[in-house]
N, C-alpha and C positions, 0 to 999 in steps of 0.2 A: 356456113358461118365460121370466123374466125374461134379457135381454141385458143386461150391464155390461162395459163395457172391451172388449168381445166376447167375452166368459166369460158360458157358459149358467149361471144358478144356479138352486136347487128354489125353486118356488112357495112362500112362507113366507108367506101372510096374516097369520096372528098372533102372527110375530116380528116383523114388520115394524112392528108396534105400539108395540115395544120400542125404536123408531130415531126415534121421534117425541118431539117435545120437547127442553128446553134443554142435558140432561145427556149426558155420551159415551155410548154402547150399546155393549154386547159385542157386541151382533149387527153392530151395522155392523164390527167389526173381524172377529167370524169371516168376513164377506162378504169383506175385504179379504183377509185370508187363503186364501180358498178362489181369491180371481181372481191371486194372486198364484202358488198351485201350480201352476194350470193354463200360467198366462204361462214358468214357469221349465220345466215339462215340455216345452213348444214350440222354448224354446233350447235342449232337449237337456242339460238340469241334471238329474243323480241326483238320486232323491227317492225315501225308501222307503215312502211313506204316500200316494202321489198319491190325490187324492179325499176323504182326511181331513175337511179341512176342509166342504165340501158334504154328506158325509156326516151330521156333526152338525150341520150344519142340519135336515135329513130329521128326524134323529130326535129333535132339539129340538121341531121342529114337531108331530109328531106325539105327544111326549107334551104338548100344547099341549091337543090337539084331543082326548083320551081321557081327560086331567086324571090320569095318572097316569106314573109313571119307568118310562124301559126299561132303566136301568142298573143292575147288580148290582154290589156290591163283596167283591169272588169272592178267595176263595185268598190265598194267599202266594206273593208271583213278588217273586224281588231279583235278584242280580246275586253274584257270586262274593266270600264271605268277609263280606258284610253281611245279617242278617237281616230291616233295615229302609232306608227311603228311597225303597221304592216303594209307591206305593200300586194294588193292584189292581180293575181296574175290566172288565165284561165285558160288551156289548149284548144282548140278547134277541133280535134283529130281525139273525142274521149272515145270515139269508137275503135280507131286503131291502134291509142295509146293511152289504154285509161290510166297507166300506172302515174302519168302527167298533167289529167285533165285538171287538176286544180295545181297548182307550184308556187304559192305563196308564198314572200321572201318576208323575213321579217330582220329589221333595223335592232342590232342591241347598242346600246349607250356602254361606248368605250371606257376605259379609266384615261384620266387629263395627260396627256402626252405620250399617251399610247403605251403605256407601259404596266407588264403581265409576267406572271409566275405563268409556269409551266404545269402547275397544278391546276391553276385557274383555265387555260386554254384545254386541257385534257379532259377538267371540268363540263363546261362549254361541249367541246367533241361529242363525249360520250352523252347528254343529255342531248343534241342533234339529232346522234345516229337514232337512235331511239324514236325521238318523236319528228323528225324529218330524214331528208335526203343523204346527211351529213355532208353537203357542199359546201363550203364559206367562201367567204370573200376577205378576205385582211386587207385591206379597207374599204368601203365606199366612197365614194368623193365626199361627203362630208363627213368621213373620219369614225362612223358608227362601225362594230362587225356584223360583216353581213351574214343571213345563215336564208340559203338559198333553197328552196321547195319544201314546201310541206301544204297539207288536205285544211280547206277549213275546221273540220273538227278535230283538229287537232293543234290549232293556234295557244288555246286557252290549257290543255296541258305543258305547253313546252313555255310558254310566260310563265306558268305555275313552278316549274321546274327552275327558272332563273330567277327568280325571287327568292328560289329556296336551295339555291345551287350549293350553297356552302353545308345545309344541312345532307342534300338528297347525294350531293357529287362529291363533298370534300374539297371544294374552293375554295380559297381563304375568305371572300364574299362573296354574297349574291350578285345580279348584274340585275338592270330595270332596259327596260325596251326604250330606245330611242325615238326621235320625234320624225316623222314624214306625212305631206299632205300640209296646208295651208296657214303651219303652226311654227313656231321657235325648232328650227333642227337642232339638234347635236351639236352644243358650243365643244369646241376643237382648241388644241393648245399646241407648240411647238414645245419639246424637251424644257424648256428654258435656263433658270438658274442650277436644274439635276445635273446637267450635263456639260453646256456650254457656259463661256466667261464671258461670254459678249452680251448676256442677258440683261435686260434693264429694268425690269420687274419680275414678278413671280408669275408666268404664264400660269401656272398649275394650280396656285391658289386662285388664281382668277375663275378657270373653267370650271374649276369644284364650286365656287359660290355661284357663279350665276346657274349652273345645273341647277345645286339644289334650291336656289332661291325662286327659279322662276319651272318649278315642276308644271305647274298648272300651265302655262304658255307652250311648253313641251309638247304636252300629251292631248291636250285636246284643240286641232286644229279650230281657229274662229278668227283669223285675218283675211285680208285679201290674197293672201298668197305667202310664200314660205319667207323666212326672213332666220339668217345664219350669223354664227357671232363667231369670230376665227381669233385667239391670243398668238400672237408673233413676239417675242419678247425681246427681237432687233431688227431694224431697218434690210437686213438678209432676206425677213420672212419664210422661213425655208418652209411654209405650209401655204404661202400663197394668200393670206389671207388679203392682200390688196386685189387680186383681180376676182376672188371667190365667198367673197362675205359682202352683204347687208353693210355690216358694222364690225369694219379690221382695230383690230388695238395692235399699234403697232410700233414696242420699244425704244425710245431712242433717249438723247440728252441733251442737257439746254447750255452747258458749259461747254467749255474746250476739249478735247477730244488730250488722252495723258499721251505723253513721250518721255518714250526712255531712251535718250541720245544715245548712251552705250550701245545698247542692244540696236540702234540703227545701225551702227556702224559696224557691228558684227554681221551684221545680214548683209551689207554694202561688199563682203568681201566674198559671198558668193552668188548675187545677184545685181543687176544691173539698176539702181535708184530711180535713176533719171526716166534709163525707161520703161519698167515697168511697176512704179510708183509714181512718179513726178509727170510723166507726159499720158500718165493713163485718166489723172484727174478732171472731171467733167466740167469745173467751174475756174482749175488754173490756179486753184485755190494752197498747191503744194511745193515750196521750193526744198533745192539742195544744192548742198556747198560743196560737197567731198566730205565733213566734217560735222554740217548739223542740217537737222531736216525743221524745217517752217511750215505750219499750217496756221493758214486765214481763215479764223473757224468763222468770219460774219461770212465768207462765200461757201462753207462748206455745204455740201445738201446732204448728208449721211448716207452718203452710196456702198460704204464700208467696202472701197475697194483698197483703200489703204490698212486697214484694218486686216483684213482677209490675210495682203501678201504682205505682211508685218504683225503676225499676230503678239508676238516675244516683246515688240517694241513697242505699238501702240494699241491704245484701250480706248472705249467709249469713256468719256467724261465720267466725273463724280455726280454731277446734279442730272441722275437719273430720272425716268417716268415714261410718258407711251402719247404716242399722235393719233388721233382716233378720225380713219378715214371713214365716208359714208360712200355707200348705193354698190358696191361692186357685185356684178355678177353677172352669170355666163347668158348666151341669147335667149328673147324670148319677144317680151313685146315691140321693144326699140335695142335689138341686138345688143354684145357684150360694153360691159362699162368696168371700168378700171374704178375702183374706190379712188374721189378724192377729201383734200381736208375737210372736216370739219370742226375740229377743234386740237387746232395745233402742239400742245403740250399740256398734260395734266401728270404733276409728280404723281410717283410711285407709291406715296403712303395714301392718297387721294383718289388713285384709279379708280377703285371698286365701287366704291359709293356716288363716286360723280358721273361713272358708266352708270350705274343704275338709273341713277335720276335721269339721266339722259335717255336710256332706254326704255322706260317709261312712259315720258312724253311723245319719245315718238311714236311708239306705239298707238296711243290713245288719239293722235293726230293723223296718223296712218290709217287707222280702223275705222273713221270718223272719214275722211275726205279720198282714201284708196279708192280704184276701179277693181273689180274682178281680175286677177291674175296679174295684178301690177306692183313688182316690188318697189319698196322706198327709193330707191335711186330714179325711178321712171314719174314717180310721183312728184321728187325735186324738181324734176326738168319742167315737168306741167307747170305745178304750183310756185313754181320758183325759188330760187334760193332767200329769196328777202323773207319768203313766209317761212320754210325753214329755219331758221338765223333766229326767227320769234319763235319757235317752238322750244329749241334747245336754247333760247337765254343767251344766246351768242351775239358778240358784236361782229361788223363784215371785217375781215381781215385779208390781204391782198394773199397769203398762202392760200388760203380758200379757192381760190380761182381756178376752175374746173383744167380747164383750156388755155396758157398764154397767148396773147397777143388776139383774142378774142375778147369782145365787151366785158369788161367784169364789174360794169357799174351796177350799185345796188342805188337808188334814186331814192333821195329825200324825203320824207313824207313827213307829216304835222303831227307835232306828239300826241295831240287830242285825235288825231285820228280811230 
């Protein structure tokens, strides 16, 4: 067996592979991990998983060498009064790897744009190491921190521990476990107005309210399937939330887009206008003279590539708010779908309560007419967009249209109908 630090670790030929070359390796930090259990077991540190780490080396390695998984994602295991936020996970190999037969991940509810004290993450750490693996994950794909293996019985001390992380670790607050399983996940925010100037609402107020407003939809899965709510606070979306959410809110503006002619022409003397502004625009929608820059805001589509390579000179408009697209999301029953409109602009003072109301309904129309495992965007395409359109109170508008140059009639019907 390899020596490190003086920590025995397993023979791993063809993780080792994985440690080679320019980019980080998991593996080299599970290594680091497993020499670090062993170092803290030695100064006599409680640890309820010793050997964790080494473990899923073992059994890394060896589904290397057979080209198949030894992991099963077994059961429903949570934690008292939540139905979700764990995810269950159970080894095949508890006879030659018990220290991994159970590896439960559990889902924490991040703070809205990802943003943490160093107290708070050391926090976190040290209450892992303890009662799991001390593995994480910095992010999930739906933006929760991950905290990777630990034993069923010991789910409900390490939830106990982040509800009381500020008293037990010194955190600045507690954290609450995130949503996973057939329920409202983890609504998600880009930086927004903390950070960027392109923002057109307050992502961050947005993802605190609907967290705490809709706890109950979080924690105890009862839909047909998972349903995700992404804040993008500009047509950028630097979180994705068009091809990765249920229901994208995604910033934009209904006015003219500002110019600061000066500042064009300051950037005109070390970059090229025409063409890498004026011939990059998708709709043709941008002229230049040598002298002033024209924008045809009724063609513009908010691609914000003018924007991006002229940040000094042009800004999103004054008459701010957010496009709220529906169904996006990755494969499953009718492969990936790109969120499209469904309600083209709602101002910025107006978002949160008209998202609600919105979210609500569908809901209630979702859980009532959904299949087993079929998100809202799969359900549009069945039940069609005209009975959608009545759920959200919406009239049909040609943005709405999924697909151009595809049917986008919505057919008549009799008011008494």
């Amino acid at each position: 067996m390899p020596v490190v630090d003086g920590v025995e670790l397993p023979e791993t030929p063809l993780l080792d592979e994985l440690e080679k070359g320019p980019w980080p390796s998991f593996v080299k930090e599970i290594k680091k991990a497993a020499i670090g259990q062993e170092k803290a077991m030695k100064e006599g540190k409680k640890i309820k998983l010793p050997g964790s780490a080494k473990g899923l080396l073992k059994v890394l390695e060896l589904a290397y060498e057979e080209k198949r998984t030894h992991w099963k994602h077994g059961g429903i295991v949570s934690v008292i009064g939540y139905g979700g936020g764990v995810i269950g996970r159970y080894c095949d190999l508890e006879d030659k790897v018990p220290e991994v037969w159970h590896f439960h991940t559990i889902r924490v509810n991040m703070p809205a744009g990802w943003f943490y004290t160093t107290k708070a993450l050391r926090a976190i750490c040290d209450a892992w190491e303890k009662w799991g693996s001390g593995l994480t994950n910095f992010h999930g794909s739906t933006g929760d921190i991950i905290l990777l293996g630990t034993r069923t019985e010991h789910l409900q001390p390490m939830a106990n521990a982040l509800a009381y992380l500020d008293q037990l670790y010194g955190s600045p607050a507690p954290f609450d476990i995130g949503g996973s399983g057939s329920d409202l996940r983890t609504p998600s925010a880009c930086m927004g107005p903390s950070l960027c100037e392109f923002a057109c609402y307050d992502t961050l107020k947005a993802c605190y309210e609907f967290t705490m407003r809709y706890q109950n939809e979080l924690h105890r899965p009862m839909w047909p399937y998972k349903f995700k709510i992404k804040c993008a606070g500009c047509p950028n979306d630097c979180i994705a939330a068009k091809a990765r959410s249920d229901f994208a809110i995604i910033g934009t503006w209904k006015d003219e887009i500002q110019i600061d002619q000066e500042a064009v022409r300051e950037y005109a003397k070390v970059i090229d206008i025409e063409e890498h502004v004026v011939k990059k625009c998708p709709t043709k929608a941008i002229s230049w003279d040598g002298k002033e820059l024209k924008i045809n805001n009724r063609e513009c589509i908010r691609c914000m590539h003018c924007i991006n390579v002229l940040p000094k000179a042009l800004k999103p408009g004054k008459e701010k708010g957010a496009t709220i697209l529906i169904g996006g999301k990755a494969p499953f029953v009718d492969g990936a779908i790109i969120g499209w409109v469904a309600v083209p602009f709602i101002p910025a003072d107006e978002l949160i309560e008209k998202c609600c109301e919105m979210l609500e309904a569908i809901w209630e129309w979702w859980d009532e007419e959904g299949k087993f495992r079929e998100r809202v965007g799969e359900l549009i395409w069945r039940k069609g967009m005209d009975e959608f359109l009545k759920v959200i109170g919406q009239k049909a508008d040609v943005r709405m249209v999924y697909a151009p140059r595809n049917n986008p009639f919505i057919f008549w019907r009799e008011l008494n109908e």
